[in-house]
C-alpha positions in Angstrom: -4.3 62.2 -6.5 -1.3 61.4 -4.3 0.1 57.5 -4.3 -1.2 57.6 -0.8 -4.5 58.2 -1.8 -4.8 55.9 -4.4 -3.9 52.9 -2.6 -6.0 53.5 0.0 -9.1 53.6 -2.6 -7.7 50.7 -4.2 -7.5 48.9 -0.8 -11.0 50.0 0.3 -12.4 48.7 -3.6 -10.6 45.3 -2.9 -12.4 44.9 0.3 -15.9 46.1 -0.6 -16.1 44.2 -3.6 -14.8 41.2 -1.7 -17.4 41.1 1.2 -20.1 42.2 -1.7 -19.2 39.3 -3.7 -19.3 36.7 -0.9 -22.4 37.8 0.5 -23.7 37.3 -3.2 -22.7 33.6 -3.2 -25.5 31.6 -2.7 -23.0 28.3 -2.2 -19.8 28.5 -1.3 -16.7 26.2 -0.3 -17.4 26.3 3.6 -20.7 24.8 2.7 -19.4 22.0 0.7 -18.8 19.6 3.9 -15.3 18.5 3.3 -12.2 18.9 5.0 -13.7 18.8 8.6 -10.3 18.0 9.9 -7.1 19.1 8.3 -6.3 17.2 5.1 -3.6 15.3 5.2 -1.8 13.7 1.7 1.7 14.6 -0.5 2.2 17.9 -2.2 4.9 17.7 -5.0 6.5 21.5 -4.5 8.6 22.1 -2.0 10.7 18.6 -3.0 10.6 18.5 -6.6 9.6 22.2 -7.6 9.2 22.6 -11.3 11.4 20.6 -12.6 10.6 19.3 -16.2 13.7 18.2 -17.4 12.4 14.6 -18.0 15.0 13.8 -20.0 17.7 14.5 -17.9 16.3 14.0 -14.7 13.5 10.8 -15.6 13.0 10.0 -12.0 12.1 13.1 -10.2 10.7 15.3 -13.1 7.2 17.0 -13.2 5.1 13.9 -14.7 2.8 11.1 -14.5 4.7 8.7 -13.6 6.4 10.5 -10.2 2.2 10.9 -9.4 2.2 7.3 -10.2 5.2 6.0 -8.1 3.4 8.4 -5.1 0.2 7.2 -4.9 1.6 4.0 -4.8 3.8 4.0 -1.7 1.0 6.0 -0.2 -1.5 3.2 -0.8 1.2 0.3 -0.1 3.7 2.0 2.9 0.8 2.4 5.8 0.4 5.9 4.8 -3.1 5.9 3.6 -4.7 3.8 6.4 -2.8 7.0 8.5 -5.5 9.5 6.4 -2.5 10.5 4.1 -5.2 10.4 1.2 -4.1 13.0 -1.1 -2.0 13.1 -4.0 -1.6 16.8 -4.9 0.3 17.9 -8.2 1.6 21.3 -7.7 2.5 24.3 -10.3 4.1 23.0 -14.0 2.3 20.3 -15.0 0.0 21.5 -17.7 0.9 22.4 -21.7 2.6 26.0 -22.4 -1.0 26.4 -24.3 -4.4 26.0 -23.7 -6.0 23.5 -26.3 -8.1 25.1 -29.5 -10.7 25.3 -27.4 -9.9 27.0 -24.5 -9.5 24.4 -21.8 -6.1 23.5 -20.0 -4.0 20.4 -21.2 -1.3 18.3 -19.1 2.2 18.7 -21.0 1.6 15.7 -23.6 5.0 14.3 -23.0 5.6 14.2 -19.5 1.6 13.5 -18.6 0.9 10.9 -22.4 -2.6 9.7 -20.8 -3.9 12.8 -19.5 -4.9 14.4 -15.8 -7.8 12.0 -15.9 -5.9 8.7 -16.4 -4.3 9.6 -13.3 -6.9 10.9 -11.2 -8.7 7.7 -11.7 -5.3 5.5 -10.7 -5.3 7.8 -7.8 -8.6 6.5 -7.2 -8.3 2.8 -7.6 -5.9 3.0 -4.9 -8.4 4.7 -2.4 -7.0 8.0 -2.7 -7.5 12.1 -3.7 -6.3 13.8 -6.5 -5.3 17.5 -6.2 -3.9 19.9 -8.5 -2.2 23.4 -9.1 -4.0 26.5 -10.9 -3.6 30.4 -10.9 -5.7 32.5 -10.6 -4.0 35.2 -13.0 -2.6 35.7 -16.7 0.1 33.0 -15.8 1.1 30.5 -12.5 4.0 31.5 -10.7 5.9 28.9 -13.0 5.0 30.5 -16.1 2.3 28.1 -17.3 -1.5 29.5 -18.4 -3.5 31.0 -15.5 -6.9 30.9 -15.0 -8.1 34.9 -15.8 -11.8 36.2 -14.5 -13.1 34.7 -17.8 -12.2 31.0 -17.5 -13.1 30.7 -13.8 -15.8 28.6 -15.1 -14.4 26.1 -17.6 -11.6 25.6 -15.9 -13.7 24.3 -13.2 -15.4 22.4 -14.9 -12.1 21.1 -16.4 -11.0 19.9 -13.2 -14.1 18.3 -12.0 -14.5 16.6 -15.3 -11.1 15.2 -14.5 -12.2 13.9 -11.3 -10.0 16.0 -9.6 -10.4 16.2 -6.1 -8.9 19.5 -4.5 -7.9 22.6 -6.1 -4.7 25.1 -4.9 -5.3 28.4 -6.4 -2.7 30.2 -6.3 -2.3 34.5 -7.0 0.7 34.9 -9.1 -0.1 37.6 -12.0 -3.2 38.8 -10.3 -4.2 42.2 -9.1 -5.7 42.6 -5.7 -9.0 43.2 -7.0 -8.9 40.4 -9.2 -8.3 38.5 -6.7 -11.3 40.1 -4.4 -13.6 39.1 -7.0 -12.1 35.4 -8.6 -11.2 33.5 -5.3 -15.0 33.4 -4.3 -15.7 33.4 -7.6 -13.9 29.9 -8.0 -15.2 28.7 -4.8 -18.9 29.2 -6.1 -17.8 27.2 -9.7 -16.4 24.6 -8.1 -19.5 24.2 -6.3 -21.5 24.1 -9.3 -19.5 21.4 -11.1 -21.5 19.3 -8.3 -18.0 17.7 -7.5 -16.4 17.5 -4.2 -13.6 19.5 -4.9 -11.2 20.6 -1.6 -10.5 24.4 -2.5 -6.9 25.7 -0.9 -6.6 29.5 -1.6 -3.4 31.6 -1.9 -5.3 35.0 -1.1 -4.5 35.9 1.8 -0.6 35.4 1.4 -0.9 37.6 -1.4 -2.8 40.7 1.0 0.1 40.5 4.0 -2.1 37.7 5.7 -3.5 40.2 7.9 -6.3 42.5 8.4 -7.6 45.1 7.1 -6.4 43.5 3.9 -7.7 40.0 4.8 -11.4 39.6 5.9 -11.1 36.1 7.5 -14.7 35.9 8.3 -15.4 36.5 4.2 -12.1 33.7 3.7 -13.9 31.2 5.7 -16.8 31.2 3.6 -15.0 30.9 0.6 -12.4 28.6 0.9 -11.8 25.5 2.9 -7.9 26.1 3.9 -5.6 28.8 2.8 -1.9 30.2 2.5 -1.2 33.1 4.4 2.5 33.6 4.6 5.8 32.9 2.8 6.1 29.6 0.7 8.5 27.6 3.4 11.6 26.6 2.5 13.9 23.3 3.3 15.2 25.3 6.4 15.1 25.3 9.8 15.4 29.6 9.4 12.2 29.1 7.1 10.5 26.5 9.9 11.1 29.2 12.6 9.9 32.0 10.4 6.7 30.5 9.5 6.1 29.2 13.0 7.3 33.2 14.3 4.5 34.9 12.2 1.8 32.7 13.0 2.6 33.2 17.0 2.7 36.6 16.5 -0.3 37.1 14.7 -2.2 34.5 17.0 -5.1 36.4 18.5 -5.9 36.9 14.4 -5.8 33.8 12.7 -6.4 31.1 15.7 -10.6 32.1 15.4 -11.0 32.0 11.7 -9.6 28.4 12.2 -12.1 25.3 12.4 -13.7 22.4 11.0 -14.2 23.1 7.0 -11.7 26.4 6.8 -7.8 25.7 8.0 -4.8 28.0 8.4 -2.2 26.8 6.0 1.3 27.4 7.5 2.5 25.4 4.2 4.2 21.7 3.7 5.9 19.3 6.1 9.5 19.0 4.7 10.0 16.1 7.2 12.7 14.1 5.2 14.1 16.3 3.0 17.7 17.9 3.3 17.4 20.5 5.6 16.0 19.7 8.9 18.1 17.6 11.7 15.9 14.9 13.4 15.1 16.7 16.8 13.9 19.9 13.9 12.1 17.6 12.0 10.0 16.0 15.2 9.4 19.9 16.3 8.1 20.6 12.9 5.4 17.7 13.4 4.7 19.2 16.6 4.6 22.4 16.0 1.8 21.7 12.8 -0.1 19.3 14.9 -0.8 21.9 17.6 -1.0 24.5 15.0 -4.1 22.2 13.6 -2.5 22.5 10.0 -3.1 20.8 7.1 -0.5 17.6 7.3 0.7 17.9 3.0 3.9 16.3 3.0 6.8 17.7 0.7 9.2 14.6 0.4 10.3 11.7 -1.8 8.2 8.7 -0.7 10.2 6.2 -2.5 13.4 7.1 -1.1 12.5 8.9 2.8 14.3 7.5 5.6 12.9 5.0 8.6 12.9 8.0 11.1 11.3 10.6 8.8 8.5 7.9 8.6 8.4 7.2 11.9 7.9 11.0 13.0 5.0 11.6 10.1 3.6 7.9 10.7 3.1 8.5 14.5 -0.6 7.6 14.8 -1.4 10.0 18.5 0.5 13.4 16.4 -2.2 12.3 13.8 -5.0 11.9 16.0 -4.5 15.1 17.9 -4.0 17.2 14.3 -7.6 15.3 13.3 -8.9 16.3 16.6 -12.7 16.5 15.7 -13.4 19.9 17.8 -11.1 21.4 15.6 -9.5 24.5 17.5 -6.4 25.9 16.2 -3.7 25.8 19.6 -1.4 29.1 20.0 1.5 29.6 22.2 1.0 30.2 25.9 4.3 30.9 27.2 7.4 32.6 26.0 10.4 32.3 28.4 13.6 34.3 28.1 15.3 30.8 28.9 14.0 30.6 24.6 11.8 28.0 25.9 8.2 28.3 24.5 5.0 26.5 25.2 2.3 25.7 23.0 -1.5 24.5 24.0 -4.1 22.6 21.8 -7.6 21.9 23.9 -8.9 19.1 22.4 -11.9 17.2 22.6 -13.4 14.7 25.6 -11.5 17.0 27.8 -7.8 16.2 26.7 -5.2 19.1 25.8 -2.4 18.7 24.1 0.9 20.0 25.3 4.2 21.3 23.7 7.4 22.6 25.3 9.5 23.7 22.6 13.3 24.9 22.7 15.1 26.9 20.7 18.2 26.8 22.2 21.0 25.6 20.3 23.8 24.6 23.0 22.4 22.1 25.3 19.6 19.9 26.4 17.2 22.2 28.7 15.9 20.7 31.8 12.4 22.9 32.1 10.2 23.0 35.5 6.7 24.1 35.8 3.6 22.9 36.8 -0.4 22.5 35.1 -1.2 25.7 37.5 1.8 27.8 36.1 0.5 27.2 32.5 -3.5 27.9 34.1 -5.2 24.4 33.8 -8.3 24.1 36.2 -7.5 23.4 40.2 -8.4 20.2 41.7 -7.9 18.0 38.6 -6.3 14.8 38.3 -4.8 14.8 34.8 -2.9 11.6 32.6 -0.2 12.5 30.7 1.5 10.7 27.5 4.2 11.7 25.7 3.9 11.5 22.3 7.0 10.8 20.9 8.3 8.4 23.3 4.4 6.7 24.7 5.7 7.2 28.3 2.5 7.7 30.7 2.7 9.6 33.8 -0.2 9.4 35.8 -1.8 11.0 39.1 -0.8 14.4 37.4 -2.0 17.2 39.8 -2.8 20.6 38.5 -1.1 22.4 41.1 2.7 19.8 41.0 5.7 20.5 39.5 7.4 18.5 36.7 10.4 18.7 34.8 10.5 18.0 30.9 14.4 17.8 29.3 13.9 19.3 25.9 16.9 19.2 23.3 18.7 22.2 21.0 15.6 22.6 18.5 13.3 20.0 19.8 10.2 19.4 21.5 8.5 17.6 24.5 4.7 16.8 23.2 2.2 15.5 26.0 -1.3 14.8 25.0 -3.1 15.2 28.5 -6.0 13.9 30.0 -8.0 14.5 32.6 -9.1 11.3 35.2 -12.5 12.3 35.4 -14.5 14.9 33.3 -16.6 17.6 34.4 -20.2 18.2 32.6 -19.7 21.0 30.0 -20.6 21.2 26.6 -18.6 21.5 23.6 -19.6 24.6 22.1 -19.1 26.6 25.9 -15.3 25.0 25.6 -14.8 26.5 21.7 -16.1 29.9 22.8 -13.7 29.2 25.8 -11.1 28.5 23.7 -11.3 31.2 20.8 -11.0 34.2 23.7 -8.0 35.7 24.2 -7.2 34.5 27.7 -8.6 31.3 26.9 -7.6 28.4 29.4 -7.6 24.6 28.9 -11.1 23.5 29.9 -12.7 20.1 30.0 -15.6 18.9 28.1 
């Protein structure tokens, strides 16, 4: 057969025995109750990658004690009473080898008392444990994967552990091994009896896009997942990420929702490569986005303005927004000005004018008709960087919002008085393609 040919039956084997495998699963990860609103906590990758040079580098090597430090200024800097609740080790932390009898071991030098010791730290300080596996011959680091054959123990490793979310990453894994372990996983993880979060890779490894990605089958399988590029500490990578999901809007906003999450990967709020004004569009643009908040920074060391952007309390409460719709972008001007639009619930929106110019401050005019809110409302609007209230907001008058090179105006709006109309008639409102703010 031609190359042609063979990848289309290799495609069309992938998908059937994905759906055939999911509808097989009597318990999957959507039915496991957690992460109803975006999880929010520290990831270790994008900041301190895989580096296990402990001896040269003690203080920001792959090990206990950088979990340790973590969880600490998490439970002791405001962050958990914020819902920052999980501590997530990423790829590199286990042993070259798996133990005589099969299982996965942490590195015995850089993690002495064990995965366990630490998830129950984690735990005394009112916090989550997550951690990294593979799902193939190795992870993308190197380390032992987790082949078709150990789906089970090393689930049962993990909730032993008292591990509390699982990232399975797709390194080393065919397509079709991957159609049949990432529900596979999902169903073992559900019969350890352990809460366990479960953030795939599978998508990002299938182009993040149909026909090669079934979201209604990723849904039921997994409770938030990775569907594009790993980001970088870049603006270039920000913009990339934040390109492809706008794109590819109409797609991925519906399989969003309470229990199953778009991932568009970690906040690199104060890191190295992001200015301030980027750093507070970033926020913005995940918040709206209804991403997972994982942040990718040094805790012990980040700056009083990186806090302050990741610490503001109304971003947090619009990305935990209990209605739980994914926003999109609404307008694209060829001024390189961009709106973005989040309905929320009790009838509030949220609201944000984004620039990517890169010479000037941009005074931008419009009005709540322009961008298609209902006529004959009365809205309040507070920004939410700044707190500022403007109030008496008609639909139909004009405004003006001055939006740095790179940055963002946010406005979380309210309507004055609320219409009867139920929730569910303002998702199905919302999920359409021509979908328009509506009010609860």
């Amino acid at each position: 057969m031609g190359s042609a040919v063979l990848s289309g039956l290799a495609l069309a084997l992938a998908l059937v025995l994905a759906l055939a495998l999911a509808l097989a699963l009597p318990s999957v990860a959507l039915e496991n109750g957690l992460a109803l609103t975006p999880p929010m906590g520290w990831l270790a990758w994008e900041r301190f990658r895989c580096n296990v040079d402990c001896r040269a580098d003690p203080r920001n090597c792959i090990s206990e004690t950088l979990f340790f430090e973590m969880a600490d200024r998490l439970a002791e800097d405001g962050w958990r009473e914020l819902g920052y609740q999980y501590i997530n080790i990423d790829d590199c932390w286990s042993a070259k080898q798996r133990d005589v009898a099969g299982r996965l071991i942490p590195d015995p030098e850089r993690f002495p008392r064990g995965i366990k010791a630490l998830a129950d730290y984690v735990h005394a300080r009112g916090l989550k444990l997550g951690i990294y596996g593979d799902l193939g011959t190795l992870t993308c680091g190197g380390y032992p994967g987790t082949t078709l054959d150990r789906v089970e123990q090393d689930a049962q490793t993990f909730a032993e552990w008292g591990v509390d979310m699982l990232k399975l990453d797709g390194c080393y894994s065919s397509g079709e091994e991957q159609a049949q372990g990432y529900p596979e996983m999902a169903r073992a993880l559900n019969a350890t009896g352990r809460p366990i979060v479960y953030s795939c890779s599978w998508p990002a490894y299938q182009g993040g896009l149909p026909p090669k990605v079934n979201y209604t089958i990723l849904a039921n399988v997994c409770n938030l997942w990775r569907n594009y590029d790993d980001i970088q500490d870049s603006w270039d990578s920000v913009l990339s990420i934040l390109d492809w999901f706008s794109a590819n809007q109409d797609v991925l906003q519906p399989a969003a929702g309470p229990g199953h999450w778009n991932d568009p990967d970690m906040l690199i709020i104060g890191n190295f490569g992001l200015s301030n004004e980027q750093s507070r569009s970033q926020m913005a643009l995940w918040t709206v986005m209804a991403a997972p908040l994982l942040m990718s920074t040094d805790l012990r060391t980040i700056s009083p303005s990186a806090k302050e952007i990741l610490q503001n309390r109304l971003m947090i409460q619009i990305n935990q927004d209990p209605l739980g719709i994914q926003g999109r972008r609404i307008v694209k001007e060829k001024s390189h000005i961009e709106v973005f639009l989040r309905p929320l619930s009790q009838g509030a929106s949220a609201l944000v004018f984004f620039s990517r110019r890169t010479d000037m401050p941009f005074v931008y005019t419009t009005s709540l008709a322009k961008l298609h809110f209902p006529q004959d409302t009365v809205y309040e609007a507070q920004d939410v960087y700044s707190g500022k209230i403007m109030s008496g907001l008609k639909t139909g008058d004009s405004f003006s919002v001055v939006i740095n090179p790179s940055g963002v105006v946010m406005w979380y709006l309210y309507p004055m008085a609320l219409p009867a109309q139920s929730w569910h008639v303002v998702r199905q409102q919302a999920l359409s393609k021509s979908f328009r703010p509506v009010l609860l």
